[in-house]
C-alpha positions as CSV (number, residue, x, y, z in Angstrom):
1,X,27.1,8.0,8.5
2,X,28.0,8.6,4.7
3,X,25.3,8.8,2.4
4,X,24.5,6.2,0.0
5,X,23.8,7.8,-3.4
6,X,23.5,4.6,-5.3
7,X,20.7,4.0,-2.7
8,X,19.0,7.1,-3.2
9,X,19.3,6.8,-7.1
10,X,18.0,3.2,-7.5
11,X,15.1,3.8,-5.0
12,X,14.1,7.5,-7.6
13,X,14.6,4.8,-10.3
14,X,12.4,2.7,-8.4
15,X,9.7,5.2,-7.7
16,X,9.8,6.6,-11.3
17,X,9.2,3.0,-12.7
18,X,6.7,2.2,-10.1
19,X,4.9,6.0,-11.1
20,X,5.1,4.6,-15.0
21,X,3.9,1.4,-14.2
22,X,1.0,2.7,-12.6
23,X,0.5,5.6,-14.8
24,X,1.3,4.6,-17.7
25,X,0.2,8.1,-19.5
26,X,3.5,9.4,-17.8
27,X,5.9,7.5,-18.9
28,X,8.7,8.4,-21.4
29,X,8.5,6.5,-24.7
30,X,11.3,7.3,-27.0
31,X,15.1,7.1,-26.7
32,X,15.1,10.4,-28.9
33,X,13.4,11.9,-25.6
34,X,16.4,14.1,-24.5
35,X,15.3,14.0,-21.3
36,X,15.5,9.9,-21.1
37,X,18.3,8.3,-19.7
38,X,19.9,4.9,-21.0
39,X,18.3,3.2,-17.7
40,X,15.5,5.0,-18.6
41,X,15.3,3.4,-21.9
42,X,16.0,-0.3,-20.9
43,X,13.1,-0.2,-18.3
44,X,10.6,1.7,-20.6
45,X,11.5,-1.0,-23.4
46,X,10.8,-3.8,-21.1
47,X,7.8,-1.8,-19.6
48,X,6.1,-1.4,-23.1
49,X,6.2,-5.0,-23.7
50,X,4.5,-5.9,-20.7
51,X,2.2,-3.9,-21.3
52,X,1.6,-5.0,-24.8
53,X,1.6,-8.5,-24.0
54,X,4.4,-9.1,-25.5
55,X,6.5,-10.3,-22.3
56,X,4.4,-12.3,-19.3
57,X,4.6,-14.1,-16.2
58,X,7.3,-16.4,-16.7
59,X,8.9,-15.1,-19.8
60,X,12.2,-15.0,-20.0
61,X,14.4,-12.1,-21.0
62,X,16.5,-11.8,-23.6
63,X,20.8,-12.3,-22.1
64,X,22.2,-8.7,-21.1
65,X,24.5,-9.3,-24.4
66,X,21.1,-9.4,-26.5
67,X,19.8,-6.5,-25.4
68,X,23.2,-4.3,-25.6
69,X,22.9,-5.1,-28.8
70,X,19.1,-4.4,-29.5
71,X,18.7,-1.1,-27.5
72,X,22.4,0.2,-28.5
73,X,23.0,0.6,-24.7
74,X,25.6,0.2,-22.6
75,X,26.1,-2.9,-20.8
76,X,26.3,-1.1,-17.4
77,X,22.7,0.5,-18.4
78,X,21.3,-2.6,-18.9
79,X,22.5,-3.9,-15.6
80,X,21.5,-1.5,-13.6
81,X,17.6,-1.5,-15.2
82,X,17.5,-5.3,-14.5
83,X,19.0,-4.8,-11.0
84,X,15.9,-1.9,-10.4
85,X,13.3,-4.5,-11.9
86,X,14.5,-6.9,-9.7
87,X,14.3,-5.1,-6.3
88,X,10.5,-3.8,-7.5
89,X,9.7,-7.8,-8.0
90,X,9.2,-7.4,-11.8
91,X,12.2,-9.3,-12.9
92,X,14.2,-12.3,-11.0
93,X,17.0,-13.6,-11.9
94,X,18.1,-17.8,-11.9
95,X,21.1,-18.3,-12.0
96,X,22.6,-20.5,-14.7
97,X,19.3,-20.3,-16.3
98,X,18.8,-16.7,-17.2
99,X,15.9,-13.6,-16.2
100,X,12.3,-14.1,-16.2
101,X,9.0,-11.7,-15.6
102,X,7.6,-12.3,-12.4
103,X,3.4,-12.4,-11.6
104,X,4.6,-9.3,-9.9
105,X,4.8,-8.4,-6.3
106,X,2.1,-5.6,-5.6
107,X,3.6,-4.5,-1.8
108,X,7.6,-4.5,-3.2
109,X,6.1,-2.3,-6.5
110,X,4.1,0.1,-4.2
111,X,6.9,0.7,-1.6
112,X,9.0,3.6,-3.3
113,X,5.4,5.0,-3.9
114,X,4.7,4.8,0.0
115,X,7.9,6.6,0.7
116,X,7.8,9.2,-1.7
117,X,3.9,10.1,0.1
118,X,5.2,9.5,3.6
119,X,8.0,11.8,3.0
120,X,6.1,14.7,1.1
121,X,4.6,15.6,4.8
122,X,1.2,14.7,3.7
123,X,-1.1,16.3,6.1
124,X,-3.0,14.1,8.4
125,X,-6.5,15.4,7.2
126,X,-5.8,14.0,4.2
127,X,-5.6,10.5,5.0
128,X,-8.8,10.9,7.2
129,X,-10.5,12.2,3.6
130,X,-9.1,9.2,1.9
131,X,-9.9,6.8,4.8
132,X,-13.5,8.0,5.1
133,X,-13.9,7.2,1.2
134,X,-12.3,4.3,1.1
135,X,-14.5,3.2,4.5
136,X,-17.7,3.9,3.5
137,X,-17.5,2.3,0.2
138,X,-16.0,-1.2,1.9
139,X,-18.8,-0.8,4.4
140,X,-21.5,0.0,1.9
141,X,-20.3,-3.1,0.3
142,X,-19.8,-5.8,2.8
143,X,-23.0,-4.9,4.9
144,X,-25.6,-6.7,2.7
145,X,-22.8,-9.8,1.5
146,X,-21.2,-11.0,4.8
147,X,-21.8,-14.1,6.3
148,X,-22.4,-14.9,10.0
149,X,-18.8,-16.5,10.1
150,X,-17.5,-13.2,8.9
151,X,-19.3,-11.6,11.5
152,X,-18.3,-13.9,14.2
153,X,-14.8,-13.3,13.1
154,X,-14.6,-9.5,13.7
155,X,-16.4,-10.1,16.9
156,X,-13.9,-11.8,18.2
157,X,-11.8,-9.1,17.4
158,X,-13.4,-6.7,19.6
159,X,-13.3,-9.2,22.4
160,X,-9.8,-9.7,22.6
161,X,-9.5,-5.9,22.2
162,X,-11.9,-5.6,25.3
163,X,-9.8,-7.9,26.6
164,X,-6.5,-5.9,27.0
165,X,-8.0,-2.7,27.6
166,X,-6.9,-2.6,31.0
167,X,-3.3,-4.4,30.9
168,X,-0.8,-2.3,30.9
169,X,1.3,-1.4,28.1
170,X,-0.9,-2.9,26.0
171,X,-0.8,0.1,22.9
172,X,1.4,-1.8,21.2
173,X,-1.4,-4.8,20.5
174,X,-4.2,-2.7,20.7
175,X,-3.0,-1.1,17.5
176,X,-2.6,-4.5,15.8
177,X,-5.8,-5.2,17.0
178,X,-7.2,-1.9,15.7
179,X,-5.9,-2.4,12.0
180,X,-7.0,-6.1,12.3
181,X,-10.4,-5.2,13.0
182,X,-10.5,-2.8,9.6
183,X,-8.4,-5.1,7.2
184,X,-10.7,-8.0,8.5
185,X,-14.2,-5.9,7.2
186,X,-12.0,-5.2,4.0
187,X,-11.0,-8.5,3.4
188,X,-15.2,-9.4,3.2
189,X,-15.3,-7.3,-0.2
190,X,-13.2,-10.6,-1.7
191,X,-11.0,-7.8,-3.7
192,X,-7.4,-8.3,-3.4
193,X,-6.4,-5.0,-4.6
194,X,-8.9,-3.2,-2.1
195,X,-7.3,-5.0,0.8
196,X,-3.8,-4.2,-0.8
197,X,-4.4,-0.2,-1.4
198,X,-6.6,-0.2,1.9
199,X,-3.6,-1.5,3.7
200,X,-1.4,1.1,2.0
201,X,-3.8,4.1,3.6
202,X,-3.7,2.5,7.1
203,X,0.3,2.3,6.9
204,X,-0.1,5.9,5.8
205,X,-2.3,6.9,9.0
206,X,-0.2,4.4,11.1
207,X,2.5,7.3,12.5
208,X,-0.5,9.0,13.7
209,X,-2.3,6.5,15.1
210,X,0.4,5.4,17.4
211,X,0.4,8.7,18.6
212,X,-2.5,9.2,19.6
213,X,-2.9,6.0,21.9
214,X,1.0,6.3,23.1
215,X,0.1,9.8,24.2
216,X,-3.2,8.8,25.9
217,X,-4.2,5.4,27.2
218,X,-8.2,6.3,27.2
219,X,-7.7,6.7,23.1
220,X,-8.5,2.9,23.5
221,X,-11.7,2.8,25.0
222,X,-13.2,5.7,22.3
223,X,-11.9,3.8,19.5
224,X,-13.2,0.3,20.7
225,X,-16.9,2.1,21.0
226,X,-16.3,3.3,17.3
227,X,-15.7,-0.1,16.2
228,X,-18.3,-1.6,18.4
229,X,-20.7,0.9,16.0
230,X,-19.5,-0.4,13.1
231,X,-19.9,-3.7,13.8
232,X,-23.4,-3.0,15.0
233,X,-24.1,-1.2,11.4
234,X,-22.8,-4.4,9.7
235,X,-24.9,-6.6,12.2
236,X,-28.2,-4.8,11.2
237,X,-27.3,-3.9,7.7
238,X,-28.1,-0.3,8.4
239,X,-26.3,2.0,5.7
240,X,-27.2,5.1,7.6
241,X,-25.5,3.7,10.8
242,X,-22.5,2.9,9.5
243,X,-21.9,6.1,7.8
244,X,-22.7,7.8,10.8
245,X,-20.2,5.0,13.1
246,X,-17.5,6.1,10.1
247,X,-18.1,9.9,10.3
248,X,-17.3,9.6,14.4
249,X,-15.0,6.6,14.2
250,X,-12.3,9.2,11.9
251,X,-13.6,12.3,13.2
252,X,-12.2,11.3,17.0
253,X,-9.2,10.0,15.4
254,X,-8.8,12.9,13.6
255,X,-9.9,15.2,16.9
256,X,-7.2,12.8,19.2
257,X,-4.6,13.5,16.9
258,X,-5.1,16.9,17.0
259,X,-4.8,18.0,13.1
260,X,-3.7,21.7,13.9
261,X,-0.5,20.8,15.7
262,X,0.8,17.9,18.0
């Protein structure tokens, strides 16, 4: 299959703005910048005056003709900024009634950024640092604010996952069951972008995951005691407990997926 470079350069274009967007201390700031291309230019110019306030949800944008003239740019330039603002969610376009700022869609924005990590071979240790920070602070925060409806909810959870312990080839929905069970404690912190960037470290761990239980069918029944501890932690708001049901929860995930080479 041939290549798609235009692919390849709007998703870098993608992942660059996304980089910019969310560090902003990185960005490129002036068209004198050698280093700057024309796209470059259009989406920093646009960038800057989100950021300033100057452009907000529902805005429209000036016409392509207005900014070919404002920016000095070529038309193709402009149309190929809008076109990577577009498939990140910042800008859409109505047709017969021109381009607006959108309230911005946080899992299109983040995508090129979950590529770029995925395909960096990020070692799986990592993520189990990352998920143990990110798990313990959720858990340290839900433990004392849930209510028994919230509890009730992630026991059901681990019932239906009891449930299909035994069924075969039931991997496949005991790992939708698995990330249920841990976006379902995240959601109780009441924090969008937790959840959002919590989701974005399970995707990450997701590969490995998969693995683990495809390669061995008993994976289950460890990982349903983990999560069985964790519940139990929350039940008796015991902060102790559920660093300790953490710890063993990722350290047998890390142990089943066998860090040093699968």
């Amino acid at each position: 299959m041939m290549k798609d470079n235009n692919f390849d350069s709007d998703l870098v274009k993608s992942f660059d703005l996304c980089q910019s967007l969310l560090f902003p201390e990185r960005s490129l700031n002036s068209k004198n910048n050698h280093r700057e291309s024309a796209i470059d230019y259009v989406l920093n110019h646009i960038k800057n005056k989100i950021f300033s306030g100057e452009l907000k949800a529902g805005d429209k944008l000036p016409t392509e003709e207005i900014l070919v003239q404002e920016l000095g740019i070529g038309r193709g330039s402009v149309r190929e900024a809008i076109k990577i603002l577009q498939s990140i969610g910042i800008v859409k376009i109505i047709r017969g009634d021109g381009m607006f700022i959108t309230e911005g869609d946080f899992s299109r924005a983040i995508e090129p950024l979950l590529f770029s990590i995925i395909l960096s071979n990020i070692d799986k240790s990592d993520i189990y640092r990352l998920r143990n920070i990110f798990e313990k602070t959720i858990l340290h925060s839900v433990i004392f604010k849930h209510t028994e409806e919230d509890l009730l909810e992630i026991k059901k959870i681990i019932d239906k996952t009891e449930e299909i312990l035994n069924k075969e080839n039931s991997w496949e929905v005991f790992i939708n069951l698995d990330f249920s069970f841990h976006l379902k404690i995240a959601s109780l912190m009441r924090n969008n972008l937790v959840e959002r960037f919590y989701r974005i470290i399970l995707n990450l761990s997701a590969p490995f995951i998969k693995q683990t239980y495809f390669n061995n069918q008993d994976n289950k029944f460890i990982a349903l005691e983990d999560h069985k501890k964790i519940y139990l932690s929350i039940v008796n708001q015991d902060l102790k407990s559920a660093d300790d049901a953490i710890d063993l929860s990722l350290n047998n995930w890390l142990n089943r997926s066998k860090v040093n080479g699968e």
